[in-house]
N, C-alpha and C positions, 0 to 999 in steps of 0.2 A: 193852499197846500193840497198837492193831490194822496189819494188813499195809500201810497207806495211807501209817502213821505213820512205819513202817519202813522203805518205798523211802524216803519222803524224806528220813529220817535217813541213809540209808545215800548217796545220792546226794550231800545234802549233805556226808558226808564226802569219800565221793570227790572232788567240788570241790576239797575246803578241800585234798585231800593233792595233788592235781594244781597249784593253784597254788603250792603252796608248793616242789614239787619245781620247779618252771617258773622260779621265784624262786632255787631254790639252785644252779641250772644257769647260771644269766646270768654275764654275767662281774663283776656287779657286789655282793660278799658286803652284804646289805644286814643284817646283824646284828654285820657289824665293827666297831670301832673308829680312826676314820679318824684319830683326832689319835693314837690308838697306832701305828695302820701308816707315818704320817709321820715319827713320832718313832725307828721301827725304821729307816724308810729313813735317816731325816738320819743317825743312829750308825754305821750300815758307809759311808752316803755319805762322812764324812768320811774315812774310814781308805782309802780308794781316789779322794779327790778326784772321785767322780762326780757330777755334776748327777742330778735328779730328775725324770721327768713326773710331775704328779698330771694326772690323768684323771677328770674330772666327767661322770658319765652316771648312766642308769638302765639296768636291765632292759626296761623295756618301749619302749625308743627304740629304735630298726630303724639310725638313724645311729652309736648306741652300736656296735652289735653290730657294724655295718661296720667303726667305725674298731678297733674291738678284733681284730678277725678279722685287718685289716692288720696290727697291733701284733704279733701273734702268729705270724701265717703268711703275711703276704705280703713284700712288695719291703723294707717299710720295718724289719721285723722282724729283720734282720742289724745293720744300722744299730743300732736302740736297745740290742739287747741289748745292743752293744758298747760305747757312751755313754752308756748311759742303765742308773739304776734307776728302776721305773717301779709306783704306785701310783694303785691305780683306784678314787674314791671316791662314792658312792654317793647322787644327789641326790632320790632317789623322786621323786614328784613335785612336785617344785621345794618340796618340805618338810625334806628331810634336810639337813646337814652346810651348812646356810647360812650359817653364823660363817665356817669354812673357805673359801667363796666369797668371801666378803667382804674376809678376809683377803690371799686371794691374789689377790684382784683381777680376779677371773673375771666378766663380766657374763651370767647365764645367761638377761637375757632375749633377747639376741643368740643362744641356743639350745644344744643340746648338740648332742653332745659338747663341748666344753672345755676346757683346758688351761691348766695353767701347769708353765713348767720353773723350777724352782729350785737353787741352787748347794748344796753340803754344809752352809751356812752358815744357810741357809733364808733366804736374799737372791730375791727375785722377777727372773728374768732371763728372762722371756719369759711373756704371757698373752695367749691367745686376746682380742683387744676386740671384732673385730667378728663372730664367728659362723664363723671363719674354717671351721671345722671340722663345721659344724652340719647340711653335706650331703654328710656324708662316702659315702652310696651314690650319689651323683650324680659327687662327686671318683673314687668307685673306686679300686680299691691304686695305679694311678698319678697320680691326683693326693693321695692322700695321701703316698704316697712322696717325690713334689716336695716336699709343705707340709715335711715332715719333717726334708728336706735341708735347704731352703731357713733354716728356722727353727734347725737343729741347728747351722749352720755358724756361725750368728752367736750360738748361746748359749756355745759351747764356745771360743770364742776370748775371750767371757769372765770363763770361767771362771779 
């Protein structure tokens, strides 16, 4: 193998390892198993009566990573912990877990992020229809926070 051959073998790996770390870092495990992570939440859901987010995004959505950032560390992140269990499922691009979409009623071409909350029962008690979430760097942690409350007051009552 001449040196030619070998930068670009070796380049080419570097790529391949760089995206794939870039990929394990997102908030979105895109080698999960989203009908097993649903089926863990529904199981302790029930034994604590908590409702669910599922959370439709990707890694390479910049709205993802906002609303997750709130989810985690901003205003609205005291709130869900408390109410909420909360799984994040992973749509690549608009090719992955599309049954699941369907299912719950998500329209993703209204955009990601997306949501739906469900009861322990896996009862659909709240889905994003019109994109409500799909600029969530534009809403920023306060108006995620609003969408939050706003949507939270009325799934938990009922629950």
């Amino acid at each position: 193998m001449d040196m030619k051959a070998l930068r670009v073998l070796s380049l080419t790996f570097c790529l391949l390892f760089a995206l794939a770390a870039a990929a394990a870092n997102g908030p979105y495990n895109e080698a999960a198993d989203a009908k097993l992570e649903i089926q863990h939440a529904l199981g302790s859901a029930i034994q604590s009566n908590t409702p669910i987010i599922l959370v439709f995004g990707a890694n390479w959505c910049a709205d993802c990573k906002m609303l997750n950032s709130a989810i985690e560390h901003g205003a609205s992140a005291p709130l869900l912990a408390r109410d909420f269990k909360i799984v994040k499922i992973n749509v690549g691009r608009f090719d992955h877990n599309l049954d699941l979409v369907k299912a719950y009623g998500v329209p993703l071409e209204k955009g990601i992020p997306a949501v739906a909350i469900i009861s322990p029962k896996n009862e659909v008690l709240y889905a994003t229809k019109e994109g409500e979430l799909a600029d969530a760097q534009k809403l920023g942690d306060a108006g995620i926070y609003n969408f939050f409350k706003r949507v939270t007051a009325a799934t938990t009552a009922k629950k």
